[in-house]
Structures are given as structure tokens and as C-alpha cells.
N, C-alpha and C positions, 0 to 999 in steps of 0.2 A: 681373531687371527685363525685362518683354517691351513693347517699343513694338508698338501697332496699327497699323493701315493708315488715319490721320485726326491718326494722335494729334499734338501742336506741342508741340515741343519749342524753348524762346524763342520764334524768331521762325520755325523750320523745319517745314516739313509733312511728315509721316512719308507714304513710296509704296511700299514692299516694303523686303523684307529682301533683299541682296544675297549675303550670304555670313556664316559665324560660324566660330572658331578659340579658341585655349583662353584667348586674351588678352580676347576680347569678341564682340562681333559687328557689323557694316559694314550699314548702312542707307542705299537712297534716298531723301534727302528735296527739298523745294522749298522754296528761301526766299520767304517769303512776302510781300514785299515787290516783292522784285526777278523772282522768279519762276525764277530760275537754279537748275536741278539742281547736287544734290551729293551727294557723298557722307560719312556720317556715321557715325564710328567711335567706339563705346561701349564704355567697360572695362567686363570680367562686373564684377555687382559682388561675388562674389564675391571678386573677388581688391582691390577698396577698402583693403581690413585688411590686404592684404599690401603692406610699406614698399617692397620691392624693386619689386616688377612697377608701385606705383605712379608711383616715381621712373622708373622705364623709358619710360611713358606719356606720363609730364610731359617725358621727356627728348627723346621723338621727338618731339612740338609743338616744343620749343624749337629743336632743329634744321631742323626745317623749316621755321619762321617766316623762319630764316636763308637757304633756298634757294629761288630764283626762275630755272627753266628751263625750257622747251621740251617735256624728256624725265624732269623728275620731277615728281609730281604737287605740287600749291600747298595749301597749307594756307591755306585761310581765316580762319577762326575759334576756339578753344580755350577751354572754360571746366568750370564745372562745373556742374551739378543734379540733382535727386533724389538724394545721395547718392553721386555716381561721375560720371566725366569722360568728355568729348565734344570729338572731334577733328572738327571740316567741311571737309570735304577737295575740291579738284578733282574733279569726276564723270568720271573717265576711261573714255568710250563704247569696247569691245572684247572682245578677252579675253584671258585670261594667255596668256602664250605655251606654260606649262603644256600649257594647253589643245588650241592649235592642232596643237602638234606631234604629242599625241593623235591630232586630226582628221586631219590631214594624212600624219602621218609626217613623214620626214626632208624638211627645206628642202631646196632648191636651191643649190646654192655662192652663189649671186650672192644672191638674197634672205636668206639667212644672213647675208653679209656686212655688208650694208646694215642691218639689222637692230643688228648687235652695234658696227657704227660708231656708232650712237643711243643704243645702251644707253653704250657709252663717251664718249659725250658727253661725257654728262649726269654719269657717275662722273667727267669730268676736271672738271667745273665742282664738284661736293660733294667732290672732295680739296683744288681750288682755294680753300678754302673753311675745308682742314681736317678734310672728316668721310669717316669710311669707314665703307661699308654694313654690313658684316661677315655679310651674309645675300644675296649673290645669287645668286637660281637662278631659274627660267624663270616658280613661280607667283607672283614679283615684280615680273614682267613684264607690262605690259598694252601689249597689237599693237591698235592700232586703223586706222581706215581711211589706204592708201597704207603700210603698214606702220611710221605712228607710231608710237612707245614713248614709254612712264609708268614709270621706276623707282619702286615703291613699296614701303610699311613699313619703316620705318628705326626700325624697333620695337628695335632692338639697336644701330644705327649708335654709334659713340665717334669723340670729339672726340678728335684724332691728341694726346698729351701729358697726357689725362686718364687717369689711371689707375684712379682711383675709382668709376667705374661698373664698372665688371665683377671680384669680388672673385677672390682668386687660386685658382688651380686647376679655375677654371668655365672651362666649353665653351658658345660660346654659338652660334648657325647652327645650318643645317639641315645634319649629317652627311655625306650623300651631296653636297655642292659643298665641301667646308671645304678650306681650303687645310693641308700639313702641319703649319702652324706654329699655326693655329687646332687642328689635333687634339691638337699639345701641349701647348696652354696657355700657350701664348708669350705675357707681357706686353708686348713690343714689336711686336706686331701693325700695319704699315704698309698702305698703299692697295696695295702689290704681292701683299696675299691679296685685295682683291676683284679683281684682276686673274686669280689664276689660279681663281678660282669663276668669274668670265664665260669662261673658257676653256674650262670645264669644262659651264656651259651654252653655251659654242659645239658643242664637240663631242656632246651632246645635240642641237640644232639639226641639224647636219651629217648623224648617223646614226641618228638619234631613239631613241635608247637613253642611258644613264649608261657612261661608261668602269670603274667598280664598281659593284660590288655592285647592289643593289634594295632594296627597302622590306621584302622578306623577309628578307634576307640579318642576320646576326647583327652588332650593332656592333662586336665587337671584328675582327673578320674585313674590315671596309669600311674602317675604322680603320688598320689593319694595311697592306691595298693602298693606300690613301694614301700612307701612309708610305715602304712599301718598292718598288712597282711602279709602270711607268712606264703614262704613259697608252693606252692599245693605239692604232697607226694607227688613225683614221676608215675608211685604203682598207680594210681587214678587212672591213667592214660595206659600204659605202660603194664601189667602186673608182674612182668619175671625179672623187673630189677633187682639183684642183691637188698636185702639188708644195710650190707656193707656198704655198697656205692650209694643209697640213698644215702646214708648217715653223712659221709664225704661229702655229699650234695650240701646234705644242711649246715655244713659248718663253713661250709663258703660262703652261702648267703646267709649267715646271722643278718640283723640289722644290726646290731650291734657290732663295732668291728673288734673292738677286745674281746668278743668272743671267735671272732672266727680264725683261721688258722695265722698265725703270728708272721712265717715267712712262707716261701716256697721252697723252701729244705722240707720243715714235717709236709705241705703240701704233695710234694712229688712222694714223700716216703708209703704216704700214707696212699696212693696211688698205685705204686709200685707191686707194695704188700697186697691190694685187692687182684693187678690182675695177674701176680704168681699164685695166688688161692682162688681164682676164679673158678677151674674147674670142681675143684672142693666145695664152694659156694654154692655154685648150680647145682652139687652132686653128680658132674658130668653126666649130665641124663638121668636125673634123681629116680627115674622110675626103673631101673636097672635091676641093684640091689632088692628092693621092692620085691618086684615080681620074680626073681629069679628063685623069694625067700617062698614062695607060693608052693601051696604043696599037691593046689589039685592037679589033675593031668587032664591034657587037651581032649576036649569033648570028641569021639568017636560015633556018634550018633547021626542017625541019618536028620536032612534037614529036614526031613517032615515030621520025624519025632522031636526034636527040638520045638518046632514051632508049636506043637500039642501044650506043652508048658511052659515056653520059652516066656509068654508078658504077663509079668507079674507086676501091675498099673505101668507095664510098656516096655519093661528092660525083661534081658533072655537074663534069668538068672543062675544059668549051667556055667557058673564060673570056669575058661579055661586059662590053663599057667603056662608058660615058656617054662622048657624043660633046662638044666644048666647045663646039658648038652648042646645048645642052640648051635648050628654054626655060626661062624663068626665071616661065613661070607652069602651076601644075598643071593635068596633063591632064583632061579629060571624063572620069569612068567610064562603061562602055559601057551604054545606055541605064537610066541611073539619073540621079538630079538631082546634079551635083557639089559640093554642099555638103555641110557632117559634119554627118552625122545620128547620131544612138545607133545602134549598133546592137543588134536584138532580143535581150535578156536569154538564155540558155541557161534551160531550165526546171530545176526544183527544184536548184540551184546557190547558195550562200550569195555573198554580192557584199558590194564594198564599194566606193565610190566612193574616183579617183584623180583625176584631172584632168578637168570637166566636162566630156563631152560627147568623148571621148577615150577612155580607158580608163574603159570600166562597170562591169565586173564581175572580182571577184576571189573564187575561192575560198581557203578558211583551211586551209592545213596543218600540221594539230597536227604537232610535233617527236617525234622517237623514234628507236628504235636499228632497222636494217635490213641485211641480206647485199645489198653492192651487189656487182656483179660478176656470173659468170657461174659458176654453180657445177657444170657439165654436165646442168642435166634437158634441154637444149634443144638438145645439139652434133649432136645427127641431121640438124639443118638446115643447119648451116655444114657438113656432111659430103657436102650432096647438090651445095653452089654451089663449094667449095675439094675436092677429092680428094685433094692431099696431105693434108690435116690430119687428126689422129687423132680420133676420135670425144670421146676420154675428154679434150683439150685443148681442143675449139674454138677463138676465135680467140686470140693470145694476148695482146693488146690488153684483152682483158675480165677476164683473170685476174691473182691469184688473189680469189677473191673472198670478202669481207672485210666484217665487221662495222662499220657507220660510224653516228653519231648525228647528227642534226640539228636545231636549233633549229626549231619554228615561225618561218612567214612564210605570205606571201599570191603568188597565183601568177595571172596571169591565165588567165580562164577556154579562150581560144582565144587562137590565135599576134596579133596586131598584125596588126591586116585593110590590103588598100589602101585604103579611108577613112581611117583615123585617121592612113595615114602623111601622105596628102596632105594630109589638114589642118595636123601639121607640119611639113611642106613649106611653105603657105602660110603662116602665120604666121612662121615663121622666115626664108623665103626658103630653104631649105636645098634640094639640088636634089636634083628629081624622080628618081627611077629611072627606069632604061632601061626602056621598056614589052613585057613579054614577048610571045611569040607569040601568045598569047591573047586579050592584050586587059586591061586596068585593069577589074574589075570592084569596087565595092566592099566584098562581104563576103570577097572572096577573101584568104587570108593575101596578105600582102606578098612580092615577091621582087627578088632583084637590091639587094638588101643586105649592105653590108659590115659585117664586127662595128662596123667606124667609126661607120658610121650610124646601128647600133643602139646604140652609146655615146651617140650625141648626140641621137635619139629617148628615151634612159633622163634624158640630164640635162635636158631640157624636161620631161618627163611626172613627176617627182620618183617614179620608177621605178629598177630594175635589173635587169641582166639574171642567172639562175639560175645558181646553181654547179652544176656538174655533178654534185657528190651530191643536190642539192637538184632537177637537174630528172630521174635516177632513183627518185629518193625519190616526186617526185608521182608520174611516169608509172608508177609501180607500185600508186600508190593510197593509198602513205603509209601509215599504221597502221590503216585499212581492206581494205589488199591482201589479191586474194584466189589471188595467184600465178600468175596470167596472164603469159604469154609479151610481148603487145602490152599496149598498155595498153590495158586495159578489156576482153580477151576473150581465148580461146588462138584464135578462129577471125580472124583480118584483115579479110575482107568485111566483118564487123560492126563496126568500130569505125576501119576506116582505108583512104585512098583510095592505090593502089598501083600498079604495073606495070600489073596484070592488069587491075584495074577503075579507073581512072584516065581512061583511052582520051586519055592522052598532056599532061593538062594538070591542074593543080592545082583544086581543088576549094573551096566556100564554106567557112567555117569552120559549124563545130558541125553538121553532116548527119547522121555518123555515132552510134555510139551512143559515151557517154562511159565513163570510168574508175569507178573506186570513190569520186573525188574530184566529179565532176562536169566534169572536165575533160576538152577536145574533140582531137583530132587530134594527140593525144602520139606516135603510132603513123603516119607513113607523111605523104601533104600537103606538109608539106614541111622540112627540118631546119632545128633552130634554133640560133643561138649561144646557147653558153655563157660565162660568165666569164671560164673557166680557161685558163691555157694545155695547149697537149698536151704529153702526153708517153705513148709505148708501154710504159714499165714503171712508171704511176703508181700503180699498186697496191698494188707491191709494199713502196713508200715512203711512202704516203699516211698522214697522222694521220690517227685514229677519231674523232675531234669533228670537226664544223661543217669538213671540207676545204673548200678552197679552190681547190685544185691548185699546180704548181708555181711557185715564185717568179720566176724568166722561161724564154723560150722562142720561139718563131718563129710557131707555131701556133696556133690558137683551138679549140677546142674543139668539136664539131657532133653533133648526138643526133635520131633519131628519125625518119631517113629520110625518103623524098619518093615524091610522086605518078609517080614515074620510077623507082621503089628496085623491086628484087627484094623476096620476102617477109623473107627473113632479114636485111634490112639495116633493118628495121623492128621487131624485135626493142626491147626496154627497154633492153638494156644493150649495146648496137650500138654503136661510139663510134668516131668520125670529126676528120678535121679538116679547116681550109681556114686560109690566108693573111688575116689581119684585116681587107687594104684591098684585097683584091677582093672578088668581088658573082659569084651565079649564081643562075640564073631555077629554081634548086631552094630555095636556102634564102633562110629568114625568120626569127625569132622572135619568145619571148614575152618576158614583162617579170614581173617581182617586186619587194616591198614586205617591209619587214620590219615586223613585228607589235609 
């Protein structure tokens, strides 16, 4: 049965098709009376003649006639005609959260939170009630504006003590959220598996992927990791989640469900309490305190004296501090208007929008297997700046070098300009950097960033910053490399601003010519944080998938040289480090997105 765009159905005006699934298909109509949107759920009718899926239909009207909240959708009205049944449902204005995380990628800790505090509402009012969803996952989700939620389709939900709907040895939910006991077949199915499925789309939320499997992946095998493995940290994906909030994570999805949290009272409490201490958590910009505790004072030296001593194996090490003077409102950039403006697209570059008006553009880095490291075609140069080192070693930092794979992700096209930071500077309040010798200009990368700041730039911008396979991976050109030394050429003048051609201060973003990828100033400008911690023999110990780097360590990790570097420290696989909560008017970076 196909409804038109006119057609009245009792007293409802049919206005588009919304959506359709194997159960029916979801229409908006207008009551014609009241004039109030809704929305209107039609069994195919095929499935009429089937006894099961009807009593299923009839089952989820009758529990929702029961439920009257906030954050599940209201059922109106229930009847039947032409042959097959009609649910009018609340018109919930949005869209799944499905969807969002799509658009978006991974939430934010704090709107994550808030988010899955609503969905649990709502689940503590329908166990209140007696009924558990037994199907939730994020396309049950509707995010509307201020980030209301609609749990909806309670197309499966059961009356806690009913045994009789669901016959034995059925599976009923969507796979990839089931809780173990749902993959069993467990008849004592309690409100503590929709518990660990909203855990399970938290952790979707948090790192915008599934903790298993995919939609490709074979049932028995999704099935299987349910059952026997535990949910991977979020930090793996993710690194500036809370402590806090991971812990919450894990105690939703126990397998075991006497361990995990008992009702949705300690659930939501324990919720509550993270994001009233959130910005305590984060340390509201952890690198704040830090630096302001710093005692040297801003380098005063011209860029050419700097650069005389500035790389010491590649970082400037003329420590400069924000004074506790800082003002606490962003500077002028030097004649440009100081408000965030876009800045101009890099030509032929694939993009994708992050945060309006903020990060623009992203290129896409298909995933693949690459020799990171240093395999000798290029030790003739570390041979002309080091004389001990032997030709056939180069440095040993870079060795040996090693076959690694990487998942696809999205990479920004140029380092994080000083526009975008001082926009969040102003919106956050979070303080200004020390203004280098040069001058704040707006397209210029960023400098006088601690990895701190670049943490707390990654969790506003619902960003990250690059693992260190992942930003040799791009700066090589990713599965387009065509074996260049620097990124994007063996000659430097072309593709990067350095000692020689520099003339002592960092340069605009995107000047030079780009990579294989479309990416700007991987090569030289100015180094960026990485993720990882450092370590000098991480080579030799590194996993071949998706590295991370070491599990702790003192150091940060720094890649790709500066407007002050020698040629050889601009090298792709040049690898440095510096102290997380200081800042030098060499380094910046960029920001990543996972796909």
C-alpha cells in the first residue's frame, strides 16, 4: 500500500514519506482538524498475515499509550484501515543521532554526556514503568534542537515478567548494540541490557565508530567479541576522554551484568557528577596553570639570532612563557580585521567541514600499509649536519624502519592558522599565546603552543591531534606517495619554508606547493604535535597496526620541522620531541578526524 502526497487517511493529511524499514514505512501527515504535525507509522502490509510481527505492532502502541515523557516520543492515536495498522506518533523535528555522528564525527565529552543523561532519562521513566527497549542504538535516537532527545521504536520493547512475546531461542535487536545476554538468548533479559546498548552507543558518541565489528563484518565473529572481549578504551580513538567518563563507560558495558550499574538513579548520578566536574577534569584548558607557573620571559631576540641556536636535533630550545599579565582579550592580527573569517580553501583538495567557520577543510586519508622509518636512501644528509654518524645508520631515532598500517581518517589541510586559534581563545576565554617576534598574522600557522593547548583546541573543535604513524603516513602522501624525501618533493624550496628561505620567520599557510595528498607545509614552517609519547627506540618495539606510541613517557612527540630547521630536519621521517606544557615560537600543529 503506497500513500500519496494528499491522500487522508481518517482524519490525517498525508505530506512526504519520512523513512521506510522491513516493518513498514513512517509518514508525515497533518491532522486535519487541529493542524498539528505527526508522524505516521504504517505496517507493510505485507506482513498483515504474519501473527508475529502483528502482535509486535499492536504491542509497541500498547506500550506507548502507557508512556508520557519529555524524551520518548507520545503516541497519539492507534487504529486500523484499509487492511493493516497505523500508529500517529509525536512529529519528532531532528535527526537520529545515527545521523549526526555521521555528519559530525565524534561528540564532544560534555555534549556526549548531556546527550546520553536524556536518553537515560527517559529509559529510567519506561523501566519505571516496567518496560525495556531491548533495541537501543543511536538510529533510535532523534537529537533535536539544544540537543533534545526522542527515544523511539519500541517495536520489540517487553513488559519486564512477560515472557510470551519473544518465543525462545529468538534474538531480537540490532546486533552490533546487544548486550551478551541478548546474544544468548537469555529469557531473563532485565533494563541492565538496555543499559549496556546505551553504553555501547555512548561509546559511538565519544569516538564515532562501534567498539565491534561493522555492518560488514560476519555475525558470528560480532557475536563472538561481544561475548568474549572487552570494550576497547575510547582513549585508543579518542585520547582527551576523562578518566572519569571512561570508567562510566566501563561499568555500563560489564559482560557481566551484576556488575554493571544496578539502576538508572546511580547511572544518571554518576553522570551528572562528571559533567558538573568536567571542567575540573579537563583542567579547563590544563595547560593554563602550567604555563602561567613558567618563569622564563618571552624571547626578545631577533629571528636570526634565534635561529643560530634555535635546533637542538630540531626544537628552538629558547623557552618562551606567557606572562600572568596576558590579557584576557585576543590580540589584533597585524593589519587584517580580527574577527574569524574562513580562511581561503587550498585548491583542488577534497574537504570536509568540522566546526563552522574553524577548521574548513580536511583532506581524506585512504588507510594502508607503508615502511615508516628511515630506511637509508637519504643518510647522505644527516651525514653532511652529524660527521660521527655513519652513512649506512643515519639518525638512530628513525630506525629501523618498519612496516606499519593505518586506518583511514581525515587530516587538516594546513597546520591550525593564528585565526582559528584566536577565535578559540575568544570564545573559550582560554589564553592568548605569547605573540612571537613577528607579529599575529592570521593565515600564519599558530605558535607558542603547548601540546596542552593543542589538547584543549582538539576538545572544542571535536578534533585530534595525529599519531605519529598517521602524520608520516600523510606527509608521505599516504597510498599516493611518490617517495619524496620532504613532503610533496625531493627539492625543499618547492614545497617548504626553511632556514635558507624563511629569512627568519614562519610563513602563511598553503604558499608552497602541496603533497600527493593536497596537503600544505608537512615539510618545514613549523613542527607539529603529535599524540604520542616519545621514545628513541620506538621502532624497534612499535605494533604494525594503527600505532599509537608508547603507553607513558615524559615527552611529546614533534614532526616536520620549522621555518628555523636546517634542510635535513625537515626530512618526513625526522622525529623530535619537546616537554607537553611548554610552548616555542617554532612549533604549531594540525588537527585529525577519524572517518
Amino acid at each position: 500500500m503506497e500513500l500519496e502526497k494528499g491522500s487522508v487517511i481518517q482524519n490525517y493529511i498525508i505530506e512526504d514519506l519520512l523513512g521506510e524499514g522491513g516493518m513498514g514505512k513512517i509518514y508525515l501527515a497533518r491532522e486535519e482538524l487541529t493542524e498539528r504535525r505527526v508522524a505516521m507509522k504504517m505496517l507493510n502490509t505485507a506482513l498483515v498475515r504474519d501473527d508475529e510481527f502483528v502482535r509486535r505492532f499492536v504491542a509497541e502502541a500498547r506500550i506507548l499509550s502507557g508512556l508520557l515523557n519529555p524524551n520518548i516520543v507520545t503516541l497519539y492515536n492507534f487504529f486500523r484501515f484499509s487492511g493493516t495498522f497505523f500508529m500517529v506518533l509525536e512529529f519528532a523535528e531532528g535527526e537520529t543521532l545515527k545521523n549526526l555522528i555521521k555528519k559530525t564525527g565524534l561528540l564532544p565529552e560534555e555534549r556526549a554526556l548531556l546527550i546520553l543523561s536524556r536518553i537515560a532519562s527517559g529509559l529510567k521513566y519506561a523501566h519505571s514503568k516496567n518496560i525495556i527497549h531491548r533495541d537501543i542504538k543511536p538510529s533510535n535516537i532523534i537529537v533535536g534542537a539544544g540537543d533534545e532527545v526522542k527515544i523511539t521504536d519500541f517495536g520489540i520493547a517487553k513488559i519486564m515478567g512477560d515472557l510470551s512475546f519473544t518465543l525462545a531461542g529468538t534474538k531480537l535487536g540490532t546486533v552490533l548494540y546487544m548486550s551478551p545476554e541478548q546474544v544468548l538468548a537469555d529469557k531473563s533479559i532485565d533494563h541492565r541490557s538496555d543499559i549496556y546498548s546505551l553504553g555501547v552507543t555512548f561509546y559511538e558518541m565519544l569516538t564515532g565508530r562501534l567498539p565491534f565489528g561493522s555492518d560488514s563484518e560476519g555475525l558470528y565473529a560480532i557475536m563472538d567479541s561481544i561475548l568474549k572481549k572487552e570494550i576497547p578504551d575510547p582513549r585508543e580513538i579518542y585520547p582527551y576522554i576523562t578518566p572519569d567518563t571512561v570508567a562510566l563507560l566501563k561499568k555500563m558495558t560489564e559482560k557481566e551484568r551484576e556488575n554493571r550499574y544496578a539502576d538508572f538513579d546511580s547511572l544518571l548520578k554518576d553522570i551528572r557528577q562528571i559533567i558538573k566536574r568536567l571542567p575540573e577534569l579537563t583542567g579547563s584548558f590544563p595547560a593554563q596553570q602550567e604555563l602561567r607557573e613558567t618563569t622564563a620571559a618571552a624571547s626578545a631576540q631577533s629571528a636570526e639570532t634565534a635561529a643560530a641556536g634555535a635546533e637542538v636535533q630540531g626544537t628552538d630550545k629558547n623557552e618562551n612563557a606567557r606572562s600572568s599579565g596576558d590579557s584576557e582579550k585576543a590580540p589584533e592580527l597585524k593589519n587584517e580585521t580580527p574577527t574569524a573569517v574562513k580562511p581561503e580553501p587550498a585548491k583542488n583538495s577534497p574537504y570536509r567541514k568540522a566546526r563552522e567557520g574553524v577548521i574548513t577543510e580536511f583532506a581524506e586519508v585512504e588507510g594502508g600499509t607503508f615502511l615508516m622509518g628511515n630506511d637509508g636512501r637519504f643518510d647522505q644528509l644527516v651525514k653532511k649536519m652529524f660527521k660521527t654518524v655513519k652513512v649506512t645508520e643515519g639518525m638512530p631515532n628513525e630506525k629501523p624502519a618498519h612496516e606499519v598500517t593505518v586506518r583511514s581518517f581525515l587530516v587538516s589541510v594546513t597546520p591550525v592558522t593564528v585565526r582559528q586559534f584566536l577565535e578559540f581563545c575568544r570564545v573559550t576565554d582560554h589564553p592568548v599565546p605569547v605573540e612571537p617576534p613577528w607579529g599575529f598574522h592570521g593565515d600564519d600557522p599558530v605558535v607558542n603552543v603547548s601540546f596542552k593547548d593543542a589538547e584543549a583546541f582538539c576538545r572544542w573543535s571535536s578534533t585530534r591531534l595525529l599519531t605519529e604513524a598517521e602524520w608520516e603516513f600523510a606527509a608521505a602522501g599516504g597510498m599516493k606517495s611518490q617517495g619524496f624525501k620532504f613532503s610533496g618533493s625531493n627539492n625543499l624550496d618547492e614545497c617548504g619554508w626553511y632556514l635558507k628561505n624563511s629569512k627568519g620567520t614562519v610563513k602563511g599557510v598553503g604558499l608552497l606547493k602541496p603533497n600527493e595528498l593536497g596537503l600544505f607545509d608537512m615539510s618545514g614552517n613549523v613542527w607539529e604535535w603529535c599524540a604520542d609519547f616519545y621514545s628513541d627506540n620506538w621502532y624497534a618495539e612499535s605494533p604494525r597496526e594503527n600505532p599509537s606510541g608508547p603507553k607513558e613517557g615524559v615527552y611529546r612527540v614533534l614532526r616536520g620541522g620549522s621555518a628555523f630547521s636546517r634542510e635535513d630536519f625537515c626530512r618526513i621521517f625526522t622525529r623530535d620531541s619537546a616537554l607537553p606544557g611548554h610552548f616555542y615560537q617554532t612549533i604549531g600543529f594540525r588537527v585529525a578526524r577519524d572517518l
